[in-house]
C-alpha positions in Angstrom: -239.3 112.7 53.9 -241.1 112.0 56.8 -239.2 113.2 59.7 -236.1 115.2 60.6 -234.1 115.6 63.5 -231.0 117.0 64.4 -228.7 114.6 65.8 -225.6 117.4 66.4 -225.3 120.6 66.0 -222.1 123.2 67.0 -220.1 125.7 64.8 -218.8 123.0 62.5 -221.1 120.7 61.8 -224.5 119.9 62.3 -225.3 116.2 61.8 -228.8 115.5 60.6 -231.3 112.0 60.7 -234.1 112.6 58.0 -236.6 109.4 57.5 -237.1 109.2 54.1 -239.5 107.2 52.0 -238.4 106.1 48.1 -240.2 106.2 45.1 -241.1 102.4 45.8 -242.0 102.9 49.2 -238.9 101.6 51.1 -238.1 103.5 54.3 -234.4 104.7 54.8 -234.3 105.8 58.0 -232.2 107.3 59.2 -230.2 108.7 55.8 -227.7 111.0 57.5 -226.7 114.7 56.3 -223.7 116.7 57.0 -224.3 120.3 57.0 -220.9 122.5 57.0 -220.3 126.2 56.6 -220.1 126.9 52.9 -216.4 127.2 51.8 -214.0 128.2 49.0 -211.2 126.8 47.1 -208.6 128.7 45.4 -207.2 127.9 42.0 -204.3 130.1 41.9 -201.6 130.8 39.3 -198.6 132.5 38.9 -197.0 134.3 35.7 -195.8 130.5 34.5 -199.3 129.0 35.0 -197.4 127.2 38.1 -200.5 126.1 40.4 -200.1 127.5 43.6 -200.9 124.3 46.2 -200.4 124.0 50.3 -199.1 121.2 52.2 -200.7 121.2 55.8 -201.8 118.8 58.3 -205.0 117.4 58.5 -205.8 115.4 61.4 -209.0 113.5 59.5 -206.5 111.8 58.1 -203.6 112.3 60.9 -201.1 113.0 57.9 -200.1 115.8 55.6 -201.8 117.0 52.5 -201.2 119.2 49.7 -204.2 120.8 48.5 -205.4 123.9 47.3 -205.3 126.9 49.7 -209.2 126.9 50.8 -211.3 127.8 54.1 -215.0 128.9 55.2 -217.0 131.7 54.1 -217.8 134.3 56.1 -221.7 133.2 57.5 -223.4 136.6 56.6 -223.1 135.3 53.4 -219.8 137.8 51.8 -219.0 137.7 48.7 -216.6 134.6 47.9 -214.0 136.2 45.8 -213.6 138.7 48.9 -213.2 135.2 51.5 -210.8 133.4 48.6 -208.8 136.8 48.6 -208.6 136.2 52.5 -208.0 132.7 52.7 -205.2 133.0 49.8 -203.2 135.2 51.9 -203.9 133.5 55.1 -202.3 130.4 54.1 -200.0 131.4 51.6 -199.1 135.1 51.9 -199.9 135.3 48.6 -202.3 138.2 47.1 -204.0 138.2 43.2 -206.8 139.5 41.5 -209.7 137.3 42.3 -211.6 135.5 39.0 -214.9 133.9 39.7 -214.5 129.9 38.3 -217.7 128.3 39.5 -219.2 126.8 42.0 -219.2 122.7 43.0 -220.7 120.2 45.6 -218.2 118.2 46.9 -221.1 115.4 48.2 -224.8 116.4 47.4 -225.7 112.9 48.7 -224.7 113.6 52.3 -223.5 116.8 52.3 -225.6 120.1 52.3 -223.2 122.9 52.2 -222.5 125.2 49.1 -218.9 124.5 48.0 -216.4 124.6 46.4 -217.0 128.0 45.4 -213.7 128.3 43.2 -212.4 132.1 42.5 -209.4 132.3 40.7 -206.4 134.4 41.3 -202.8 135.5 39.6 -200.2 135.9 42.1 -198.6 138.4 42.7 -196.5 138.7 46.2 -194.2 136.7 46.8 -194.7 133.1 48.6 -193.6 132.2 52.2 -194.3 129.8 54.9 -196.8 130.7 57.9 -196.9 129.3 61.0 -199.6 129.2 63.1 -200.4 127.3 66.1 -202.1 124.2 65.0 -200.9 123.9 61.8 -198.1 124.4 59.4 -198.5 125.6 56.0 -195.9 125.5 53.1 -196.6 127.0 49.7 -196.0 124.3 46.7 -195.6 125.1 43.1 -196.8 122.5 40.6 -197.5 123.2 36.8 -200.2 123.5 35.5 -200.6 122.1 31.7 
């Protein structure tokens, strides 16, 4: 690399223009990275190994998408079950006993952020809807063999 600027840079994203040189001497420049906050994903099950999903919208796509309950990690760097145990009753009500997975990069290419970190968790309250005001979510059961 033989330079580096930042392009954009808020709470959400920073957007960053590195000139980079390759093995056989051909300049990319720029070659863009995304920087997010580091996140979590939740692979939750209940006593029937049903995996516990959410439907929200997503305006990157301006639709609806079910997904696993997820969201950002706490900056200070706190522990991820502890922000998966947050996030998991945030968007589904839902509480369980958190299970560290692993860890995964979504896009190591462009992408600098840690994430997926993926705690796991048996439910244990009951599910229901939560409204907030930007989004819906809705709590889907799918199963899981």
């Amino acid at each position: 690399m033989t330079g580096s600027r930042y392009v954009h840079k808020d709470r959400w994203i920073a957007v960053r223009a590195d000139d980079c040189v390759t093995e056989d001497g051909v300049s990319v420049a720029p070659y863009y990275v995304l920087e997010y906050p580091d996140w979590v994903e939740i692979v939750a099950l209940d006593a029937d190994d049903n995996l516990l999903l959410v439907r929200q919208y997503r305006h990157g796509i301006a639709d609806f998408s079910i997904e696993l309950p997820a969201g950002g990690m706490d900056p200070s760097g706190a522990d991820p079950c502890t922000a998966a145990a947050r996030e998991l009753l945030e968007e589904t009500g839902c509480a369980g006993d958190m299970v560290w997975v692993g860890e995964a990069r979504r896009n190591a290419s462009t992408h600098a952020n840690r994430g997926p970190y993926r705690p796991g968790a048996q439910r244990r309250a009951g599910r229901r809807a939560q409204e907030r005001s930007h989004r819906t979510y809705r709590t889907v059961l799918g199963p899981c063999r």
